[in-house]
N, CA, C and O of each residue as an XYZ file, in Angstrom:
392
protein
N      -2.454    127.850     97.749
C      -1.692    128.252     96.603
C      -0.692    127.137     96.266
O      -0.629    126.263     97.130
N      -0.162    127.031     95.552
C       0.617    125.728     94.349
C       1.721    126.789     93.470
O       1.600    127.869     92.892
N       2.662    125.981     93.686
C       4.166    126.199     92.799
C       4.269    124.905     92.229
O       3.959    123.899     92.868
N       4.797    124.864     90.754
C       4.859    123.893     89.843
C       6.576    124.148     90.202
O       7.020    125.289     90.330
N       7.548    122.768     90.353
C       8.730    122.780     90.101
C       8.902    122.151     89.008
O       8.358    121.052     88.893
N       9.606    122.621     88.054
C       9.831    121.867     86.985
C      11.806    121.549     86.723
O      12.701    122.377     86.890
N      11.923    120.309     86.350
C      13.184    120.166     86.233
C      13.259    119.454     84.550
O      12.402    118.933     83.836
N      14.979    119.786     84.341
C      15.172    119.061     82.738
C      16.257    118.350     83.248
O      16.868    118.806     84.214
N      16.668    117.012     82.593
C      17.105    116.500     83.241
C      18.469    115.845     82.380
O      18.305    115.785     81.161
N      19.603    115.424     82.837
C      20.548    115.134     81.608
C      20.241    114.315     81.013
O      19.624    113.425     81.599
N      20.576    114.118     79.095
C      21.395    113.431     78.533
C      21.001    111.769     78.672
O      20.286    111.066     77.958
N      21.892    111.409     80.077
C      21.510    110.222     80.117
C      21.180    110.113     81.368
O      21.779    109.371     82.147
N      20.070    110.936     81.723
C      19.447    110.647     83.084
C      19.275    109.365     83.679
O      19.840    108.901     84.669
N      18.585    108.959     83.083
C      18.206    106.996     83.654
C      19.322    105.888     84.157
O      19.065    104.995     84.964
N      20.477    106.081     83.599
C      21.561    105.878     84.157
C      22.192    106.734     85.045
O      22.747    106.137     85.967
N      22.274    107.810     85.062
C      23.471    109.288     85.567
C      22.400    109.186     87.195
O      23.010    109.011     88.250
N      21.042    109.296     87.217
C      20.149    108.906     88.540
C      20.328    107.888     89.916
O      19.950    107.933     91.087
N      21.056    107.033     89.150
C      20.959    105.624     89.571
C      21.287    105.643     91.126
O      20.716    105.400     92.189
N      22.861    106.184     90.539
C      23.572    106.128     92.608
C      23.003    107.556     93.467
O      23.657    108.085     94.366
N      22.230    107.837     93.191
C      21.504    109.046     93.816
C      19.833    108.841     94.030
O      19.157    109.537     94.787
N      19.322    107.731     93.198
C      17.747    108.079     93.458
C      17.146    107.546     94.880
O      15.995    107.891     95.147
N      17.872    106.706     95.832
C      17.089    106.576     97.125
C      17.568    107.710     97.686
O      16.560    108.191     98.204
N      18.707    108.633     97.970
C      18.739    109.651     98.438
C      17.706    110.547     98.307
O      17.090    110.940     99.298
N      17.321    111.093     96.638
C      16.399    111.969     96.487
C      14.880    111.463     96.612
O      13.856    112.093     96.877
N      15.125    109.896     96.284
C      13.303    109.569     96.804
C      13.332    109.684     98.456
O      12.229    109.211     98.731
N      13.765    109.931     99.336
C      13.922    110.023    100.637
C      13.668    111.691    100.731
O      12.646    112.216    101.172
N      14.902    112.414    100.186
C      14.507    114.221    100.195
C      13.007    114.061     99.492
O      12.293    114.640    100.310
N      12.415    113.742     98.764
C      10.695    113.268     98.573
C       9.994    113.357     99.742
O       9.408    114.214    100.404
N      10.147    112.644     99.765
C       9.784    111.542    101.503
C       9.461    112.532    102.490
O       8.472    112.392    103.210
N      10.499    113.874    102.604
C      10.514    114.360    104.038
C       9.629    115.410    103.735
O       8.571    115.506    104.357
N      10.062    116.532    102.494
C       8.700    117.131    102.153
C       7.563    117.363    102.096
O       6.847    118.330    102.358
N       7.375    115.944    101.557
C       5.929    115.366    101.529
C       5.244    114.978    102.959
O       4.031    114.979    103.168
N       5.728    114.820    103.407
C       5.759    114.261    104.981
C       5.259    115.607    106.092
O       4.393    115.512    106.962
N       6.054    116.796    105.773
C       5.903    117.898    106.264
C       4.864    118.673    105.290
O       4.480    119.791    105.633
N       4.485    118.198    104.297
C       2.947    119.122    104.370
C       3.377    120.058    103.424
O       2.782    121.136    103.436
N       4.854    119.792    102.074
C       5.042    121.497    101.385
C       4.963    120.430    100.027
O       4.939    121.161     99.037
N       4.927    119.420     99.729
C       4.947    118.669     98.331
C       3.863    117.809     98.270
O       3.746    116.891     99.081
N       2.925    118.048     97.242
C       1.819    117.236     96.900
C       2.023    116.136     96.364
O       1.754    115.008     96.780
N       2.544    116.490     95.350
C       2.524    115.409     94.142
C       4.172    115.584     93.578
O       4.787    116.618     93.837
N       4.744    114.572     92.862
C       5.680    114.560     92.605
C       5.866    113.162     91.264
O       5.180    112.142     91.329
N       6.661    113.348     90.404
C       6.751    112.849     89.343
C       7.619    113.132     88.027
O       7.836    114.221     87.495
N       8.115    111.691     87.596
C       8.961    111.864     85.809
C       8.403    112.069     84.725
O       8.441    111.142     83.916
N       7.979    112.835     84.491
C       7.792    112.825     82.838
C       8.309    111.938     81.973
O       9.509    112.145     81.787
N       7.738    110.759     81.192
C       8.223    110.066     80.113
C       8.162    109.951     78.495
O       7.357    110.841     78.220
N       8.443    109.530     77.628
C       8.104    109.160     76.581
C       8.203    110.465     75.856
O       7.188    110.579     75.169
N       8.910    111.388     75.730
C      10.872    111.108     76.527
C      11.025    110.983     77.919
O       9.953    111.225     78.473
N      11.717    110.767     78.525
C      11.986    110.792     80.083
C      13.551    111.960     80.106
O      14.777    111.861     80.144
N      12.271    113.228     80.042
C      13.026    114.554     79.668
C      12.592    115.523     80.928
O      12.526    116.737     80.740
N      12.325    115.006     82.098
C      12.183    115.966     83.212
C      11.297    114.985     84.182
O      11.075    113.797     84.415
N      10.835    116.738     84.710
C      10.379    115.786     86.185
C       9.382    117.160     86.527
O       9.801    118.266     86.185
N       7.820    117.014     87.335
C       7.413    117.939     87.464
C       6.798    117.894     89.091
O       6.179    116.874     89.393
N       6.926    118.775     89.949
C       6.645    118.363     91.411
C       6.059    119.474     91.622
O       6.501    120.559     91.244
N       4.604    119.237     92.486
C       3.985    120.817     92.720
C       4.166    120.475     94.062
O       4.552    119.394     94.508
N       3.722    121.920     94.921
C       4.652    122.347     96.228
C       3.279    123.223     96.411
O       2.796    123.906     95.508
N       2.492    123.035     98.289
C       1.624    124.030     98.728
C       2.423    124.956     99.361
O       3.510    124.674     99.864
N       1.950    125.993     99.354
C       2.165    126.782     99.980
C       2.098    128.504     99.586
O       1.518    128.851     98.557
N       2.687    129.430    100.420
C       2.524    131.043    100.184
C       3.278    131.614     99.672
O       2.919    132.777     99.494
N       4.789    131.253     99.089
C       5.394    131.235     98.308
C       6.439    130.473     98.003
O       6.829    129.683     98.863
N       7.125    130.538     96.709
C       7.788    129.507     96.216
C       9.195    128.677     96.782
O       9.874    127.864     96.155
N       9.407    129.233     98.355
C      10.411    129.208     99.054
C      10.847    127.261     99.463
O      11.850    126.561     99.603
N       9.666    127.151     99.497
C       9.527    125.750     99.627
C      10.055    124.154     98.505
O      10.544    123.034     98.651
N       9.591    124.964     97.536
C      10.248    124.191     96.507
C      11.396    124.572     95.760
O      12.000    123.789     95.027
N      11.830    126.228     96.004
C      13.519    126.334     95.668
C      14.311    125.669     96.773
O      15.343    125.076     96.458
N      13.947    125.709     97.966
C      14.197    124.897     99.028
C      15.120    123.588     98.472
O      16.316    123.323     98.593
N      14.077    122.948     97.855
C      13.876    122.055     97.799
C      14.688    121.327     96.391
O      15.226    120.221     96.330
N      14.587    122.119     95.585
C      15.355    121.840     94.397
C      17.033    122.024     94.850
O      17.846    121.195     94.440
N      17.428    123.070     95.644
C      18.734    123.595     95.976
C      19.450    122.607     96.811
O      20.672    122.518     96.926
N      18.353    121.715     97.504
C      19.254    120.621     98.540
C      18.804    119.284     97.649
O      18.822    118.141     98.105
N      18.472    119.571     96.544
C      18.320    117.775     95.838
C      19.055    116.933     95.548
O      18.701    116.642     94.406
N      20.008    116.209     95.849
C      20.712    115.144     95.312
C      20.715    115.050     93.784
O      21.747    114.846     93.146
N      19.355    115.229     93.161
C      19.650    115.029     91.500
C      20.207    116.250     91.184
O      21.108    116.191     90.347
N      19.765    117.980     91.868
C      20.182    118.440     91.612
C      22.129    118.643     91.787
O      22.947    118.622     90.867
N      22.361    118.805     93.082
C      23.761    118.598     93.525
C      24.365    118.214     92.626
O      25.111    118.990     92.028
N      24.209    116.608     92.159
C      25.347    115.818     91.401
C      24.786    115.856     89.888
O      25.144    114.959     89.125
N      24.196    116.544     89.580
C      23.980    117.290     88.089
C      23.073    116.298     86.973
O      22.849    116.350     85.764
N      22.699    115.388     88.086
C      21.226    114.818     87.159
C      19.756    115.810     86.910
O      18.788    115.462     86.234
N      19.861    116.698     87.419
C      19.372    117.653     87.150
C      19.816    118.706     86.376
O      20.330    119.554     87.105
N      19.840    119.051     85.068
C      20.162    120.326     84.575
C      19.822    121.559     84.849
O      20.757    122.340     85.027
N      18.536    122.041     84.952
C      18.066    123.297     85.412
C      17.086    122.818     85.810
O      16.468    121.762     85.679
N      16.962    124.134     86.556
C      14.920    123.926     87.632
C      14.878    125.198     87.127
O      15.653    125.969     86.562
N      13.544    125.183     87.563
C      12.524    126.258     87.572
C      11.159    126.381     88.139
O      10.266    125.586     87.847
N      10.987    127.450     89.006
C       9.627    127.141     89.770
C       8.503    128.131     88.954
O       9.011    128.930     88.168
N       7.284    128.142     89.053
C       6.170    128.560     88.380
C       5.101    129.006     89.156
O       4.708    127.880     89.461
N       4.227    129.838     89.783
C       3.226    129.662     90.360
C       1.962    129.241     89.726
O       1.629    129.885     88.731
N       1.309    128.419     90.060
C       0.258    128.066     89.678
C      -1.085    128.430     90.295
O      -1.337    128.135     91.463
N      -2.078    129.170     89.390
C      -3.108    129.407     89.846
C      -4.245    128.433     89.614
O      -5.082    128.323     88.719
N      -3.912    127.567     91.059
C      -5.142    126.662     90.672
C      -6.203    127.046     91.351
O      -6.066    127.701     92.384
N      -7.363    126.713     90.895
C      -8.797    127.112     90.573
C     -10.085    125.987     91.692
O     -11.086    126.205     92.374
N      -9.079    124.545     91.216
C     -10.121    123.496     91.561
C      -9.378    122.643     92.475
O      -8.214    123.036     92.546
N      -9.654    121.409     93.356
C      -8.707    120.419     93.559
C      -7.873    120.817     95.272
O      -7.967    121.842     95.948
N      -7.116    119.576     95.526
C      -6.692    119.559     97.189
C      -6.048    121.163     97.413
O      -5.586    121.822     96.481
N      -6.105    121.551     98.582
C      -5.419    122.579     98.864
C      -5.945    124.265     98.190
O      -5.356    125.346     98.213
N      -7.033    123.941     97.737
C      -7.383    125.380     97.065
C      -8.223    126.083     97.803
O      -8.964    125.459     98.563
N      -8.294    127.471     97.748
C      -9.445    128.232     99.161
C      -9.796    128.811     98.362
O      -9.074    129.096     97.407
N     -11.455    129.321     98.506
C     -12.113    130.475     97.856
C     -11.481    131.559     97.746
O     -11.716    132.320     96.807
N     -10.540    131.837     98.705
C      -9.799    133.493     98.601
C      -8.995    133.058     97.518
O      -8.902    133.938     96.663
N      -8.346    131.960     97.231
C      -7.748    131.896     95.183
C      -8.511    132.384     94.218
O      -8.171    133.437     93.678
N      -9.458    131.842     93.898
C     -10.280    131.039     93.106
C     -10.602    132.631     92.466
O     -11.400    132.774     91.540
């Protein structure tokens, strides 16, 4: 099973990021590392968020995860929001989804 995290991000993110993004590419890092974050990524062209999906049985993992973020903390993050996603095809999916 898959949770979509979705974040919006301030104003002037690309700057407001700056003294915080090896912190949060590191909170990346450990997630991913432990087996609860697949994929992770900015949305551009605008560079108006950020979208990170998360395995697992429920969405605990990626509120987790948004709640101890550095972008979130120091407010380069405006709001999150998690989503479940019913994926169908692709890494991490079992016939009992589908």
């Amino acid at each position: 099973m898959h949770y979509l995290l979705f974040y919006d991000v301030a104003s002037d993110y690309l700057e407001k990021r700056e003294p915080y993004r090896r912190a949060h590419l590191e909170h990346i890092r450990v997630f991913h590392e432990r087996g609860d974050l697949a994929l992770a990524g900015a949305l551009t062209e605008p560079a108006d968020g950020a979208v990170l999906v998360f395995r697992g049985t429920s969405p605990a993992s990626a509120e987790e995860f948004a709640k101890s973020d550095p972008y979130v903390t120091n407010g380069v993050v405006t709001q999150w929001h998690v989503r479940k996603w019913n994926t169908v095809i692709g890494d991490g999916v079992t016939l009992a989804q589908v």
